[in-house]
C-alpha positions in Angstrom: 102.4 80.9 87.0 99.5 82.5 85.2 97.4 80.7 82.5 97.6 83.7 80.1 96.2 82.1 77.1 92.7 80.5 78.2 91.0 84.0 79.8 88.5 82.1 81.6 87.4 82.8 85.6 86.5 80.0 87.9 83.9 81.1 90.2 83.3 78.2 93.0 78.8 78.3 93.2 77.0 76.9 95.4 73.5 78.4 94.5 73.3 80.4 97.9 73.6 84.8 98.1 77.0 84.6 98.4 77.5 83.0 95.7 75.7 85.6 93.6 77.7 88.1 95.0 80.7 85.7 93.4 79.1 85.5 90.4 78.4 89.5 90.4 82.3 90.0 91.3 83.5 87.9 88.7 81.3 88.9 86.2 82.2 92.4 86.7 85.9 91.0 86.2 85.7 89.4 83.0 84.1 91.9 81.8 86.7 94.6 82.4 89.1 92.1 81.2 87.6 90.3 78.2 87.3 87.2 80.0 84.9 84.5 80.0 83.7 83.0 83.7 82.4 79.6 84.6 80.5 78.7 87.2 81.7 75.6 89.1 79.4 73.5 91.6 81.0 70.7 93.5 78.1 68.1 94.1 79.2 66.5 98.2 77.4 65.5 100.5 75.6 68.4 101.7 74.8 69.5 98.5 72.8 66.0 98.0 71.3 66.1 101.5 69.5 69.3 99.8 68.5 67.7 96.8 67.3 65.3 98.7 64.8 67.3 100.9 63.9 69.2 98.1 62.6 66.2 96.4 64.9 66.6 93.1 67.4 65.0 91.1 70.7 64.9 90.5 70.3 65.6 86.9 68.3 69.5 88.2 71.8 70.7 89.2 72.8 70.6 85.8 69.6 72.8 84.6 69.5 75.2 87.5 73.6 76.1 86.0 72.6 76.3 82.6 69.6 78.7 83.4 72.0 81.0 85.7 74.8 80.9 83.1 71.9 82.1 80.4 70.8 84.7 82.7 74.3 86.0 83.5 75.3 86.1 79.7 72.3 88.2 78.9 72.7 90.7 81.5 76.0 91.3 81.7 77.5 90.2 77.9 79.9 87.8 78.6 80.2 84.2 77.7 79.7 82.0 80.3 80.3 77.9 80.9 79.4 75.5 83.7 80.2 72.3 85.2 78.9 70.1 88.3 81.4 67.9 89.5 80.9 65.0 92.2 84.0 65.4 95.0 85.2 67.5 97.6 85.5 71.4 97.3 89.3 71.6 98.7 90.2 69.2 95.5 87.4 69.1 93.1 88.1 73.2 92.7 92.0 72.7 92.3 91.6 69.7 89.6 89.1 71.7 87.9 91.4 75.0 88.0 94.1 73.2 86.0 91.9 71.6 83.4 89.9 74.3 82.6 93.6 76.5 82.5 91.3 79.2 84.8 93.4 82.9 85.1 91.8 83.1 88.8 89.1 81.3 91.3 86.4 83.6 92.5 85.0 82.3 95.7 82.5 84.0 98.0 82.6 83.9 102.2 80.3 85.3 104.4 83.2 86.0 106.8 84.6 83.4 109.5 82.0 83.4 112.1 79.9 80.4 113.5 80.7 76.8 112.9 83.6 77.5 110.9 85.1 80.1 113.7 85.0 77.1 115.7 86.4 74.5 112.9 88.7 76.2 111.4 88.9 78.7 108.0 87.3 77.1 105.1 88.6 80.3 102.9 91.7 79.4 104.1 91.4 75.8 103.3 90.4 76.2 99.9 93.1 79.1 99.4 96.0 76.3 100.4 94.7 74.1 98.1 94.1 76.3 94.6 96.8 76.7 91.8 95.5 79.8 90.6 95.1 83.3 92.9 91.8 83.1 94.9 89.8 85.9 94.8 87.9 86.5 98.3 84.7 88.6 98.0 82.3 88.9 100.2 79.9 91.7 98.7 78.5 92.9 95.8 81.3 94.5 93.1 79.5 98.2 93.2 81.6 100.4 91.1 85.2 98.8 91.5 87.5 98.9 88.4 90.1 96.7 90.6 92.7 100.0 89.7 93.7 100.6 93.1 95.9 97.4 94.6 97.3 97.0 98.3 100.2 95.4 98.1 101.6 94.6 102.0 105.9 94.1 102.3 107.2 92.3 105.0 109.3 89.4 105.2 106.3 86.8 105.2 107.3 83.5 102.6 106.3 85.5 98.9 105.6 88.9 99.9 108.2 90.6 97.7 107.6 88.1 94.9 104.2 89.0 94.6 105.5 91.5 92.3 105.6 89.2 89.6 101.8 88.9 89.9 101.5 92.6 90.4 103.1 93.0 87.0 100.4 90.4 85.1 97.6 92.3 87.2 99.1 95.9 85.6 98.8 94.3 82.5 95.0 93.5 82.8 93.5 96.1 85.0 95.9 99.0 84.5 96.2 99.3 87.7 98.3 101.3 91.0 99.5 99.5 93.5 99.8 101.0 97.1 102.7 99.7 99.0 102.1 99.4 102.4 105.4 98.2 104.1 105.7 96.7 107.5 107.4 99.0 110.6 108.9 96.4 112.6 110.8 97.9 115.3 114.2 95.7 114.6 117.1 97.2 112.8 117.8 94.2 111.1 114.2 92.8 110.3 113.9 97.1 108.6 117.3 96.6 106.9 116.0 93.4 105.3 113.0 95.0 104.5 114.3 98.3 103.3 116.2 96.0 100.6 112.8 94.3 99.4 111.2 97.1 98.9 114.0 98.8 96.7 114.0 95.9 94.9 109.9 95.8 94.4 110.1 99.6 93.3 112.9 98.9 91.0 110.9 96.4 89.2 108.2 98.3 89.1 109.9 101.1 87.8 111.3 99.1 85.5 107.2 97.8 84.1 106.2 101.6 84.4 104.0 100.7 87.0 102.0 103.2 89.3 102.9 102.8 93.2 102.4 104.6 96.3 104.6 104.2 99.6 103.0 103.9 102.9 104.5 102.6 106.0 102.8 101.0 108.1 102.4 102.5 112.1 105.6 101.2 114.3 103.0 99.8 117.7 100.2 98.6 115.3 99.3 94.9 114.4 100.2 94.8 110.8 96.8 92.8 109.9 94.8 95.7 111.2 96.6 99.1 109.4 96.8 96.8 105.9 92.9 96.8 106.6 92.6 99.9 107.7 94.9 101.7 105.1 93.1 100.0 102.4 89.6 101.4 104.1 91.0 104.9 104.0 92.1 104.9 100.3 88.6 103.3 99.2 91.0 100.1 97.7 89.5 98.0 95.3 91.9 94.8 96.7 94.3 93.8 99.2 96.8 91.6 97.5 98.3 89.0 99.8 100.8 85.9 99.3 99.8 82.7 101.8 102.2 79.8 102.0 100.0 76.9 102.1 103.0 75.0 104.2 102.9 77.5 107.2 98.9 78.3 107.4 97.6 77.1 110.3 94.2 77.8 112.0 94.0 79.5 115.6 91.4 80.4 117.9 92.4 84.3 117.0 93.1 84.1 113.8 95.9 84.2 111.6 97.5 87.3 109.8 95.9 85.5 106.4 92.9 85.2 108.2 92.3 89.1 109.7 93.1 90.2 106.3 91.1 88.1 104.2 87.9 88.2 106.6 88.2 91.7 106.9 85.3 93.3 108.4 84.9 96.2 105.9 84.6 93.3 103.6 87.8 94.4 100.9 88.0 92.0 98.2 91.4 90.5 99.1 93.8 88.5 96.1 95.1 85.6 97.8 98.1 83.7 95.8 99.8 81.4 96.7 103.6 81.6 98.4 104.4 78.0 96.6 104.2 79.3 93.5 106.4 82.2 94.1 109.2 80.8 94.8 111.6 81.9 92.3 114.6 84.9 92.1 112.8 88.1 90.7 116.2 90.0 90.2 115.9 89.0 86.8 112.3 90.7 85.9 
């Protein structure tokens, strides 16, 4: 599960204003927490094309990360690494996750619009593919102290046992969580979520751990009252559990999707079902 031992944030850079706001969010993050961060830039095509019409080498990638990682260590004190690696994001990121033993990835979008509305989600992409919980931001950090935590029930593949993570995220950021529990309008899908959740609050309880209960509206899209709860209690994160096995891109987007492109632009937590899959009676 969590690397607990190297305190050390991943934050995928690719020298644009979205990645700054990465950088800014994950900054803010190890900061709170301790942490170091380091910047990762995955050299592919594209990113040569650029060099390339720009007129500069390889070898300038290198010294553009060590004068940002300078920059950020003096503003905000915090250590801070890098490292340019030659592949392709969806792998390069995940091998460097694991070697680096990184806590979380921070990885910046602009939201799905454009080419990649009409390709397919590259958030989503790189979300199936990460070990470690993706962190999704797409604007600066402002004043959040990641305290006040969404956590969605329904009977999506690792919903309840996102509660282990929940516990490891109390532990950092002393944080609440806000469970906000799915209304379907079957008997027997509510009586195999009314179980879940007594089982989530009893572990909780069990942690000391802050929660709220909210249930979601019965004729609303689930998607859109997570987002819109987590609007109207100012939430500093939507936490969400994606089975990399069962995400698929559609032309309307997925559940994943509406939550982690939100348009209020909430930081959403994105980890992954796969490595979720174990009994939490136990905890």
């Amino acid at each position: 599960m969590e690397n607990e031992n190297n305190n050390v944030i991943l934050v995928a850079y690719d020298f644009t204003s979205i990645g700054d706001i990465a950088i800014e969010n994950a900054a803010k993050m190890a900061k709170l927490l301790g942490y170091k961060i380091c910047l990762l830039h995955v050299i592919n095509s594209p990113s040569k094309k650029n060099l390339k019409r720009a007129n500069q080498p390889l070898t300038s990638i290198n010294e553009k990360l060590k004068n940002i990682s300078a920059t950020i260590s003096q503003e905000h004190g915090i250590d801070v690494d890098f490292i340019a690696r030659e592949g392709s994001i969806f792998t390069t990121i995940a091998k460097e996750s694991n070697k680096i033993g990184a806590n979380f990835l921070v990885f910046g979008t602009h939201g799905k619009k454009g080419i990649q509305f009409l390709l397919g989600s590259f958030a989503i992409k790189l979300v199936k593919s990460c070990p470690v919980p993706v962190f999704v931001v797409q604007k600066p950090a402002s004043d959040s102290t990641f305290k006040d935590i969404v956590f969605p029930l329904d009977l999506q593949p690792g919903s309840k046992q996102k509660v282990k993570w929940a516990i490891s995220l109390h532990k950092q950021f002393n944080c609440k969580f806000h469970l906000f529990v799915d209304s379907d309008p079957a008997e027997y899908i509510q009586k195999r979520i009314r179980a879940d959740l007594n089982q989530v609050k009893k572990i909780l309880d069990k942690h000391n751990i802050s929660y709220t209960e909210t249930h979601s509206p019965t004729k609303s899209k689930f998607a859109y009252s997570i987002i819109n709860f987590s609007q109207s209690i100012k939430a500093d994160m939507i936490m969400v559990s994606t089975d990399p096995d069962k995400i698929t891109w559609s032309l309307f987007g997925s559940m994943d999707e509406r939550i982690i492109y939100n348009q209020n632009k909430i930081p959403v937590m994105c980890i992954n079902a796969q490595d979720l899959r174990v009994i939490i009676g136990g905890l």
